[in-house]
N, C-alpha and C positions, 0 to 999 in steps of 0.2 A: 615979295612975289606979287606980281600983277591979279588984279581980283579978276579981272573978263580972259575966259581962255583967246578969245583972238587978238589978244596981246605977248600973248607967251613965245615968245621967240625961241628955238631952241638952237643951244650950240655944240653939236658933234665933237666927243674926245676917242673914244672907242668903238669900236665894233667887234661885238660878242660873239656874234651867230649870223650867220647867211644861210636860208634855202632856198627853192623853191617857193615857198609861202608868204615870207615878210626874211626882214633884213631887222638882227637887234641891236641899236644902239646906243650907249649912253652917252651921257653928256650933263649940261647943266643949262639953264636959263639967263640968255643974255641981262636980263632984267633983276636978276639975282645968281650972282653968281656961286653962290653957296650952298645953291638949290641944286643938287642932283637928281636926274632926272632918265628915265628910259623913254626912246621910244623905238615904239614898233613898224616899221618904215614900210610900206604895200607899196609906194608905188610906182616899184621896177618891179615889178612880178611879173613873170610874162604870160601872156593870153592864155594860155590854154590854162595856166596853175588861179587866175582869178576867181572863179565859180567857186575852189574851196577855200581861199583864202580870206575869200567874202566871208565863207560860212564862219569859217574862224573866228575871225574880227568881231561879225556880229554877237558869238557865243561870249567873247572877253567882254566886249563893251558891257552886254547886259550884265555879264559877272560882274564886273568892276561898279556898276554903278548900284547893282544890287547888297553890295557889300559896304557900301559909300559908309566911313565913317567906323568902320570895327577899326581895335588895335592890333596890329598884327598882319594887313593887307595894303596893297599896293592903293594908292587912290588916284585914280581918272582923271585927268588933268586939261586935256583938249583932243578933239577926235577932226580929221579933217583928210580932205586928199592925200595928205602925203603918210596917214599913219595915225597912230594912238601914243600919245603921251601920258607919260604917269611917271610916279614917285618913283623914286629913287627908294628901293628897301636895304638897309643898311644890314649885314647881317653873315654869319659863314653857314655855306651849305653844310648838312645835316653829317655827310660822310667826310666831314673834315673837323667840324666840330664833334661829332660823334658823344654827343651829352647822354652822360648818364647822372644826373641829379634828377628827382623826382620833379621837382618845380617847375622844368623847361617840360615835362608830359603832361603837369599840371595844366599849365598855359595852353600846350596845345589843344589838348581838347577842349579847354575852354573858348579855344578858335573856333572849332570846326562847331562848338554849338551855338554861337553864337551866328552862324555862317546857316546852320540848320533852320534857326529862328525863323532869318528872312527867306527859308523856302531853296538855298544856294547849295549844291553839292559840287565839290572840283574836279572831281573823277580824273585826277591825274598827281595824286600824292603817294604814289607809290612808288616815283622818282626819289629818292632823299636830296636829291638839285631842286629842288623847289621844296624843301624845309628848308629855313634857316634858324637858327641861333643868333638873338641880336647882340647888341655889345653888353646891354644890360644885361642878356640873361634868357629874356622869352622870346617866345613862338612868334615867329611868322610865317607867311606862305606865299610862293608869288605863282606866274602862270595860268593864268585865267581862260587859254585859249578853249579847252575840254570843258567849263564848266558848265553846269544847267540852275537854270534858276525856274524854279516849279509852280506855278500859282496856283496847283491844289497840292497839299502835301499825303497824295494816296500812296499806294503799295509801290507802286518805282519810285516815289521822291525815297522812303522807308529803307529799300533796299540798297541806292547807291548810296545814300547816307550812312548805310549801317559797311557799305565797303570803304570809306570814305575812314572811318575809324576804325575797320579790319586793317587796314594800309599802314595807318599813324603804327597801328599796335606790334605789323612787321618792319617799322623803323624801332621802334622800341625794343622787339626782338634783338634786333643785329646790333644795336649798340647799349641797350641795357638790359641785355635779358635776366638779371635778378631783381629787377625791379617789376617784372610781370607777375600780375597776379594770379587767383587760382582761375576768378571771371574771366579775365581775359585771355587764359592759355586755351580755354574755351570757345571763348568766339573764335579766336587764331582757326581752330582745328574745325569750325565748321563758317565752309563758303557757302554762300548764298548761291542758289538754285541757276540763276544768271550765270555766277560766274563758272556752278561746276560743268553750265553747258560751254560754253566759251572754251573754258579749257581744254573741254572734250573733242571740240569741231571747230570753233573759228581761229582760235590759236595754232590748233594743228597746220590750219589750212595756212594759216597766217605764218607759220615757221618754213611749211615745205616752199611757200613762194619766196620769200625773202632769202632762204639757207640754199634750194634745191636751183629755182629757176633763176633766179636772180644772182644765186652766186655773193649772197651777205652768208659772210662767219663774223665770228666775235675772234677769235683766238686763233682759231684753225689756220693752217699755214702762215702766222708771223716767220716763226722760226725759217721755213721754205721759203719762204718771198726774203729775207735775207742772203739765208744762202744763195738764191740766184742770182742775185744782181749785185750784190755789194762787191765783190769783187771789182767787175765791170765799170763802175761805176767809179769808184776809186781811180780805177787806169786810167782811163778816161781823163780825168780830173788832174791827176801825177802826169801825165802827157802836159797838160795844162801850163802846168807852174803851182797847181795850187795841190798843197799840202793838206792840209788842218780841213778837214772834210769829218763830219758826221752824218749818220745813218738812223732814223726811227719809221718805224711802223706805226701805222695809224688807221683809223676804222674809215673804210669807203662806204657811205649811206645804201645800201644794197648793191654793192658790187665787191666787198671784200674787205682786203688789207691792201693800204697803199704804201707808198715810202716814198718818206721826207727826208731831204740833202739841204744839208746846212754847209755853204763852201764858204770859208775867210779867204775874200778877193774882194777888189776894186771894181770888179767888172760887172753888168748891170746883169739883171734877171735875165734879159734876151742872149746876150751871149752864155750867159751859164746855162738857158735853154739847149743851147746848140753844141753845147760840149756833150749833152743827157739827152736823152730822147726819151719820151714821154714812156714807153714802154718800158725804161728803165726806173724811171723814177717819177710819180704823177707830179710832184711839187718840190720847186725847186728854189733855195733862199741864200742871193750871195748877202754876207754879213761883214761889215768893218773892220770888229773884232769879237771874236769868242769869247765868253765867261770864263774865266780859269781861276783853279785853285791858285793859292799861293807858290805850291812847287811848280806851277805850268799844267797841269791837266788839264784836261775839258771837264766844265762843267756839265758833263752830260744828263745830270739829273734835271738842269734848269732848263736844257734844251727839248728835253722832251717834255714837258711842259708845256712848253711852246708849240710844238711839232702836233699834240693831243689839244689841243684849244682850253688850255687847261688855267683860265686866267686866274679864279681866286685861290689856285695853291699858288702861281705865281707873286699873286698880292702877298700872303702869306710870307715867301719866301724875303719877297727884296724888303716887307717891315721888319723881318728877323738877321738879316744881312743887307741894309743901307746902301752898303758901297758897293753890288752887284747890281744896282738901280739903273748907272748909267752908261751900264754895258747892257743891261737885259729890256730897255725902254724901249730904244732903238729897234731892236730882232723882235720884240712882241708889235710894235706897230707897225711892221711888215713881214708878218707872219703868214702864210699863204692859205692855211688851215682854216676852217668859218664853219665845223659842223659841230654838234653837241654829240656825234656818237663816239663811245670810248670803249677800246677791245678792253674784253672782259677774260681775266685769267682762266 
């Protein structure tokens, strides 16, 4: 790997995530090709989403650089117009690997103190998407955009620090809870004064606008938004010629549940636009050919994977089944879907 960051060329394989904010994608470095690498791409954001995306950026930089060198976090690689570069963290999210051996809690908190040292709280590990399990075994954390790095360590660095391993201890919960102690069922059971105002008022407030005004569910009407249009949508399609037609729901970033059509046809996205109309279906994917079982089914479990942006159970999937790789390559790298929210049962 090249030592001066403005040499690091980067070469685009994937794309993770798209909002608003920044665009995530991996890749690896022309200059070593073995080098996997993220970055964080600003600089299609459009005008108005700048101001925060700034703020963002500036919160990760300082994180990433303040953490320079712990085992277990991402490392800062080169920061420039187009975006933030950094390491490649090898590793399966926390609710896929779902460890329960003591060593991988061990590890973690031995993160999060070592992250305390320098003054760093991440104030966003209460996702289990940003735990991983590496291949050897331990802790890492990636995600730096929320985090603060403190230069006095007074009563707020104390308190997000101490939610910071409130968080770890409800990952532990959910997937190892005989491994919690008597201390820890302790802290679990008492929040910080912060958060029980939050929950009281700003959560509240923060649920009615997302669920009420906004029209964001997690679950709410799946089942309804299929009955209504799957039908339709099929006809549509069977008028067509095209057969082999699939259906999933998927999370809309504060506007609800959307649904994704996956049609086996030749014909390009614009004309399968024009057979579905947006009202019917937001996202629309013609495919080659379908995944299928050996008897002929759909692999509908691989699809919606796909359809949910759902890439490392997808990894997961094609290293345990090979020969679904080069049917499931293709439909994931034009896949329509680019947000990280996931309807919650």
């Amino acid at each position: 790997m090249a030592d001066s960051p403005d040499s690091l060329t980067f070469v685009p394989e994937t794309v993770h995530k798209r909002d608003v904010f920044s665009e995530t994608i991996s890749g690896h470095l022309a200059e070593d090709p073995d080098c996997k690498v993220v970055l964080r791409k600003l600089d299609g954001v459009p005008w108005w989403a700048r101001p925060v995306a700034a703020f963002l950026a500036r919160k990760e930089i300082r994180g990433l650089r303040a953490v320079k060198g712990i085992d277990g976090v991402p490392q800062l690689l080169r920061v420039d117009r187009e975006g933030l570069l950094r390491s490649w963290s090898h590793g399966t999210p926390l609710q896929l690997a779902r460890p329960d051996d003591p060593a991988w809690y061990r590890d973690a908190r031995r993160l999060l103190r070592e992250m305390r040292a320098r003054g760093v709280t991440h104030n966003d590990i209460a996702k289990p998407q940003n735990w991983l399990r590496t291949p050897d075994g331990r802790a890492a954390v990636i995600d730096f955009q929320l985090a603060s790095v403190h230069r006095r360590k007074g009563k707020l660095f104390r308190v997000m620090a101490r939610e910071d391993l409130r968080h770890l201890l409800k990952q532990k919960r959910n997937f190892a809870p005989h491994l919690l102690t008597s201390c820890e069922k302790r802290l679990l059971a008492r929040k910080s004064l912060p958060t029980r105002i939050w929950m009281a008022t700003g959560k509240r407030l923060y649920n009615f606008v997302t669920r009420r005004l906004m029209n964001w569910q997690d679950s709410e009407g799946t089942e309804d938004r299929l009955a209504r249009d799957e039908g339709a949508v099929r006809e549509a399609l069977r008028r067509a010629g095209i057969s082999e037609v699939a259906l999933f729901t998927y999370a809309l970033p504060a506007k609800g549940v959307g649904l994704y059509v996956f049609a086996e046809t030749d014909m390009g996205k614009d004309q399968l636009r024009q057979l579905v109309p947006e009202d019917r279906a937001e996202l629309v994917q013609p495919v080659a050919q379908m995944p299928r079982r050996d008897n002929g089914s759909l692999r509908e479990d691989a699809l919606q994977l796909v359809a949910t942006n759902r890439l490392d159970e997808l990894e997961l999937m094609m290293a345990a089944e090979p020969e679904m790789a080069p049917v499931l390559k293709p439909i994931i790298s034009g896949r329509q879907n680019l947000t990280d929210r996931i309807l919650k049962n």
